[in-house]
C-alpha positions in Angstrom: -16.6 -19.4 15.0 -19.6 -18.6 16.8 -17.7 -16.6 19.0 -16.8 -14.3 15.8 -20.4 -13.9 14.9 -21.5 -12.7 18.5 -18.7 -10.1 18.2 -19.9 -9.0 14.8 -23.4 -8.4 16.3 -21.7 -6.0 18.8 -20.7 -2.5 16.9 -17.9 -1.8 19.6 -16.5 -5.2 19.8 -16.4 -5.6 15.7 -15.1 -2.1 15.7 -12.4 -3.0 18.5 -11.5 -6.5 16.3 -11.0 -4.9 12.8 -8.6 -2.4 14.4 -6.5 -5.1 16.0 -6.9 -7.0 13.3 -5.7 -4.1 11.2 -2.8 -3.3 13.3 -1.6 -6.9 13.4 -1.8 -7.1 9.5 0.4 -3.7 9.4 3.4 -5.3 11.7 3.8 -8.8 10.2 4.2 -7.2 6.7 6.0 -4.3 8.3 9.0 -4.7 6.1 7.2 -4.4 3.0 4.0 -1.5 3.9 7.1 0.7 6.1 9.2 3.3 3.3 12.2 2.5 5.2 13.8 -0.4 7.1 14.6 -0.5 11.2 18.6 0.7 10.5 17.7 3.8 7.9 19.0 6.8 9.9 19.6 10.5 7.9 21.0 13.0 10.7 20.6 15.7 8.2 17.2 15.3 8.9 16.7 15.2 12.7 13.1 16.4 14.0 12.3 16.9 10.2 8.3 17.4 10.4 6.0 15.5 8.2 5.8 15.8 4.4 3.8 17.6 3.0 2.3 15.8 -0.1 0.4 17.7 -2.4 -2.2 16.6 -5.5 -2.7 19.9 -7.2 0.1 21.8 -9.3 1.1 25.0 -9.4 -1.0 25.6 -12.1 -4.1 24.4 -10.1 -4.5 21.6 -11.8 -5.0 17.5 -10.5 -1.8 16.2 -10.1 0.0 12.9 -9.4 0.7 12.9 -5.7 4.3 14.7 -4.9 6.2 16.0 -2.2 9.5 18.3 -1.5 12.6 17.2 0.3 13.5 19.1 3.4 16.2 22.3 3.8 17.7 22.5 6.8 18.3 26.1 7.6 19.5 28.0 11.2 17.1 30.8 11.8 18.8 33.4 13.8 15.7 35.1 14.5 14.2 32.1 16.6 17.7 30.9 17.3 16.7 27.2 16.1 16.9 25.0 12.9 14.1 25.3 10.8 13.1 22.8 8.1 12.0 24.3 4.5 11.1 22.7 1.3 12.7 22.5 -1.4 11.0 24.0 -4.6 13.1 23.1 -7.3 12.4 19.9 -7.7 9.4 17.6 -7.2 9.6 13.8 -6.0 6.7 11.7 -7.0 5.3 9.2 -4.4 5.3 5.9 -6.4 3.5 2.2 -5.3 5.6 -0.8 -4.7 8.5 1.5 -4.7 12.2 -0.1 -5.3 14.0 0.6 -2.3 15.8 -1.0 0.5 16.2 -5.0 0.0 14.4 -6.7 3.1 12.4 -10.0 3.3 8.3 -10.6 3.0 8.1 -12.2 6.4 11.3 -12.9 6.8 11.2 -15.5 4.1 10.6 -13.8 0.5 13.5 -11.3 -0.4 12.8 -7.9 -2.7 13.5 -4.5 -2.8 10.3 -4.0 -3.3 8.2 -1.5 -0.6 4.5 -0.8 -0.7 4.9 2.9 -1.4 7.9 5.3 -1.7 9.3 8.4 -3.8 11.2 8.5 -6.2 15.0 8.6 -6.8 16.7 10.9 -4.5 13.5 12.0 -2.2 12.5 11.8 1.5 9.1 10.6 2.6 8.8 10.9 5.8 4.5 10.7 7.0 5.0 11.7 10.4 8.2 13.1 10.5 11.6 12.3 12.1 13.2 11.5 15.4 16.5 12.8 17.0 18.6 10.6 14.9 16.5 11.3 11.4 15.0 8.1 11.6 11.5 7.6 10.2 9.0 7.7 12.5 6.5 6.0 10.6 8.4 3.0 9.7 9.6 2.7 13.5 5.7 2.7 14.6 6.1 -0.6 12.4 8.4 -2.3 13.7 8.4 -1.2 17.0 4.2 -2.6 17.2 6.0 -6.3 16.7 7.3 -5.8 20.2 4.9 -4.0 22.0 2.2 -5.8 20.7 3.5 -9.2 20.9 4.9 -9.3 24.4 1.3 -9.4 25.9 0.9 -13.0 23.5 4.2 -14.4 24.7 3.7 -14.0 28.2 0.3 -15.6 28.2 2.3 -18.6 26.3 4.0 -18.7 29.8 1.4 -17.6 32.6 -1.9 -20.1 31.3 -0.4 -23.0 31.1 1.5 -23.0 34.4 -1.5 -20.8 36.1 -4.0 -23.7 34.7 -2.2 -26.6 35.7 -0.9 -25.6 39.3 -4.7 -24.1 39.7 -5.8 -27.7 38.5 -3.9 -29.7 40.7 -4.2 -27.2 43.9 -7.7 -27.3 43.0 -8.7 -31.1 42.9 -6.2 -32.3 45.9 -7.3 -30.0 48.3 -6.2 -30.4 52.0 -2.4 -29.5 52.7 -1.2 -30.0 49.3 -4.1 -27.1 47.9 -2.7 -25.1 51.2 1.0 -25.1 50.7 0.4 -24.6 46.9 -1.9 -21.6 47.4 0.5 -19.7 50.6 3.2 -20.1 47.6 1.4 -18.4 44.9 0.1 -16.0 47.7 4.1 -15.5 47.8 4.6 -15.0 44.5 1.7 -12.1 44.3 3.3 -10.2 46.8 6.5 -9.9 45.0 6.4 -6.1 43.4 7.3 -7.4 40.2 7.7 -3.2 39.1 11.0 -3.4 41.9 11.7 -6.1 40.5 12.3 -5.2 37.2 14.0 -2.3 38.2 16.8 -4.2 40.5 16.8 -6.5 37.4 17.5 -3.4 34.7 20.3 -2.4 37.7 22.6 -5.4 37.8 22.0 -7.0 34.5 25.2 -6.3 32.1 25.0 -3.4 29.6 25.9 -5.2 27.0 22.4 -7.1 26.5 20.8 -6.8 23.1 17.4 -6.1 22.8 16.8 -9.4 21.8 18.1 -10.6 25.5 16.1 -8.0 27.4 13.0 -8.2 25.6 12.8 -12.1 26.1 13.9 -11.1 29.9 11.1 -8.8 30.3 8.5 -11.1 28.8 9.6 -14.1 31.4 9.5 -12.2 34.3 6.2 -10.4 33.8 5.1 -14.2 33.0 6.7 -15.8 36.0 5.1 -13.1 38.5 2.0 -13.2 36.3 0.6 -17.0 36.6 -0.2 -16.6 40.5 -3.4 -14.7 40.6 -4.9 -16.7 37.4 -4.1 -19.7 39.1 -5.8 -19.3 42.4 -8.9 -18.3 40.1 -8.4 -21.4 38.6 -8.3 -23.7 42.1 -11.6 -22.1 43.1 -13.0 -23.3 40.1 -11.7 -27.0 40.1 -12.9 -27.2 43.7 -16.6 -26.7 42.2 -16.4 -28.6 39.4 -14.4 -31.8 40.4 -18.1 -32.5 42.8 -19.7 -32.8 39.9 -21.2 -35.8 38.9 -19.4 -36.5 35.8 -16.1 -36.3 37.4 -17.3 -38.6 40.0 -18.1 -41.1 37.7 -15.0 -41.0 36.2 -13.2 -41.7 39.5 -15.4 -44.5 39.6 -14.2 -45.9 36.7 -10.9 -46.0 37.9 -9.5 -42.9 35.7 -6.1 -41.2 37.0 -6.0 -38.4 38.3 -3.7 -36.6 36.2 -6.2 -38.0 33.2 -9.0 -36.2 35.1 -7.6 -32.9 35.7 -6.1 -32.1 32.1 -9.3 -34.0 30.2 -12.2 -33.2 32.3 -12.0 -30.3 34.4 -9.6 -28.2 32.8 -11.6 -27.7 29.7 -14.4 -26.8 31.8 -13.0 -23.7 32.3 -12.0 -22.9 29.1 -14.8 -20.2 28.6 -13.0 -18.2 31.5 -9.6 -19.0 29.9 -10.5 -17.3 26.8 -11.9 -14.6 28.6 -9.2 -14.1 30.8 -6.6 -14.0 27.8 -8.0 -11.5 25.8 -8.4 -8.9 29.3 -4.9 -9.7 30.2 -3.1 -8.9 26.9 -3.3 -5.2 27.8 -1.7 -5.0 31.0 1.3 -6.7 29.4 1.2 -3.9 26.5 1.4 -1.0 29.2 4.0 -3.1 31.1 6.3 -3.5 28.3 5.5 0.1 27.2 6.1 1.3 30.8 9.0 -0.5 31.4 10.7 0.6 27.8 9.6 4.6 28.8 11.9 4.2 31.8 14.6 2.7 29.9 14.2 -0.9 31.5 12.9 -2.1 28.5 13.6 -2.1 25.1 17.1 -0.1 23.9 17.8 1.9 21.4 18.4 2.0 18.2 15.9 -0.9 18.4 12.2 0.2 18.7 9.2 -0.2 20.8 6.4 2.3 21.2 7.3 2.6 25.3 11.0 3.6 24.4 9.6 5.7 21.0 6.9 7.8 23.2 10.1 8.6 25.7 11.7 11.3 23.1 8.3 13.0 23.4 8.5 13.7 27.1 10.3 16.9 26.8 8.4 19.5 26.7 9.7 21.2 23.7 9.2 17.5 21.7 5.1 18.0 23.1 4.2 21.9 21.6 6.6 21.5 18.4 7.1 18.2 17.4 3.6 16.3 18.2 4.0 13.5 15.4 6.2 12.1 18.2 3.3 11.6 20.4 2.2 8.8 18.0 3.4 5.5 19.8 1.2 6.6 22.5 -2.1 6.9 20.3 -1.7 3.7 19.4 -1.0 2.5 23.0 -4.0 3.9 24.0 -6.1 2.2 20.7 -4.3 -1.1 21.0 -5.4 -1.4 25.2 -8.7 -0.1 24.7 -9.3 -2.3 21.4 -8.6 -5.4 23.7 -10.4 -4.1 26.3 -13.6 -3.6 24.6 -13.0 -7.5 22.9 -12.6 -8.8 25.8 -15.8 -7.0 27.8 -17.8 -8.2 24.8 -16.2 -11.9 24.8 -17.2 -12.3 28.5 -21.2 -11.1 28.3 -20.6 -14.0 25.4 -19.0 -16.7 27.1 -20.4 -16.0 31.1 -23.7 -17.6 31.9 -23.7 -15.2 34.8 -23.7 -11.9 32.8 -26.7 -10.2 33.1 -25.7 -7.8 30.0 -26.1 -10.1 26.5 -25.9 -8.9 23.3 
């Protein structure tokens, strides 16, 4: 707790924790806040642009919120489709709309969505994809990926990083040597290659599901090595300290020693480390997805969402696809500014406190 009141004093690290905060609030309640569900697909509507939703009638006056469903028209004079609305009848946007059935995390069933149109309209906040899919709700659903991965992989890379550092760390000699040429190994592995041999051979009939758990335990199983050699030089300070020779005095094992008396002395660098590492998985998972290694379609991430906007055409007329990398970019530099502000907390050494 008195970690959340130092960030609180710090305007860029409270700033950087209520947007994370807010983001992770948005994808666990995804089904319910997003208009549509993952699977909602209208090809009528392909690279429909954003609705337009309007407060004031066409008398002037204050008006419930409303929007217009889209016409799709060929214009033979720029020799593309062109989207028009649809005057002749008015949708209004309605809250806790009744719409698709899905599940309140995964557990509470209703039809029940935070906000919608009515009967027969299309609401679509920042437009649609090549399929007519929503982009808005995909941002949703596609955040539970990309921003989970970085989580799951840590789940993997700490505790094997902490305990191989441990151990390394407090027997020294030619066990710390053979255990510290194999992690050495393991760094020099390009784990990009990797993944790309990996997105080569595996069979194309992987779900998402398979791949995404894939890509999470390989970034994890090439990612423990260079915490846990930060972890050994640690240990071999800390186990000359006096406490911990008492304790071997006492007649403590060592396996008692490493997991109850030096590990949690480095739990300050732990924390530290955690929060700074979280991004690099984001980008990697975003990366890989962009390149098609990652994530498929029709499921979404925001690395395979941002790879419809690479065309150039997608960048000058249809920028609402550009979205999944705004957040990107927010999401990294969130947990980049948390973590700065978490080390000058937790490291005696910083010279910079706030």
């Amino acid at each position: 707790m008195e970690i959340i009141k130092k960030i609180f004093q710090d305007k860029f690290a409270k700033a950087a924790f209520i947007v994370l905060s807010i983001l992770y609030i948005v994808i666990i309640f995804a089904d319910f806040i997003a208009p549509y569900s993952a699977k909602y697909s209208n090809r009528e509507l392909s690279y429909a642009p954003p609705s337009q939703i309007y407060t004031i009638n066409e008398q002037g006056k204050l008006s419930r919120p409303y929007t217009y469903n889209y016409i799709r028209e060929y214009d033979e004079g720029l020799m593309q489709t062109v989207f028009k609305e649809d005057r002749s009848q008015k949708y209004y946007l309605k809250l806790f709309n009744k719409g698709e059935k899905h599940r309140i995390l995964g557990i509470i069933p209703t039809h029940r969505h935070l906000f919608g149109v009515e009967n027969g309209g299309e609401l679509h906040i920042l437009g649609t994809d090549i399929n007519g899919r929503d982009v808005f709700s995909r941002l949703l659903f596609g955040g539970r990926i990309s921003m989970t991965v970085g989580f799951l992989s840590l789940l993997i890379v700490f505790p094997i990083g902490l305990l191989y550092g441990g151990i390394s760390g407090y027997f020294g000699g030619i066990v710390d040597m053979l255990m510290m040429r194999f992690a050495e190994a393991v760094m020099a592995i390009p784990s990009f290659y990797l993944l790309i041999i990996l997105a080569a051979i595996l069979p194309s009939g992987m779900t998402s599901v398979q791949r995404f758990a894939l890509i999470v335990v390989i970034l994890a199983l090439i990612g423990w090595a260079g915490f846990a050699r930060v972890v050994r030089g640690m240990v071999l300070s800390i186990k000359e300290e006096d406490f911990i020779q008492a304790e071997k005095l006492i007649g403590a094992s060592k396996l008692r020693i490493i997991t109850r008396h030096i590990l949690p002395q480095t739990t300050s660098y732990v924390i530290i480390a955690m929060t700074l590492s979280v991004p690099s998985y984001i980008l990697a998972e975003s990366g890989l997805s962009f390149l098609g290694l990652g994530i498929q379609q029709p499921d979404a991430s925001w690395g395979n969402m941002l790879k419809e906007a690479q065309e150039f055409t997608n960048i000058l007329y249809r920028p609402w696809l550009l979205t999944p990398g705004g957040l990107i970019f927010i999401a990294v530099l969130s947990f980049n500014l948390l973590g700065d502000a978490i080390r000058d907390f937790l490291d005696p050494k910083s010279e910079v406190r706030r």
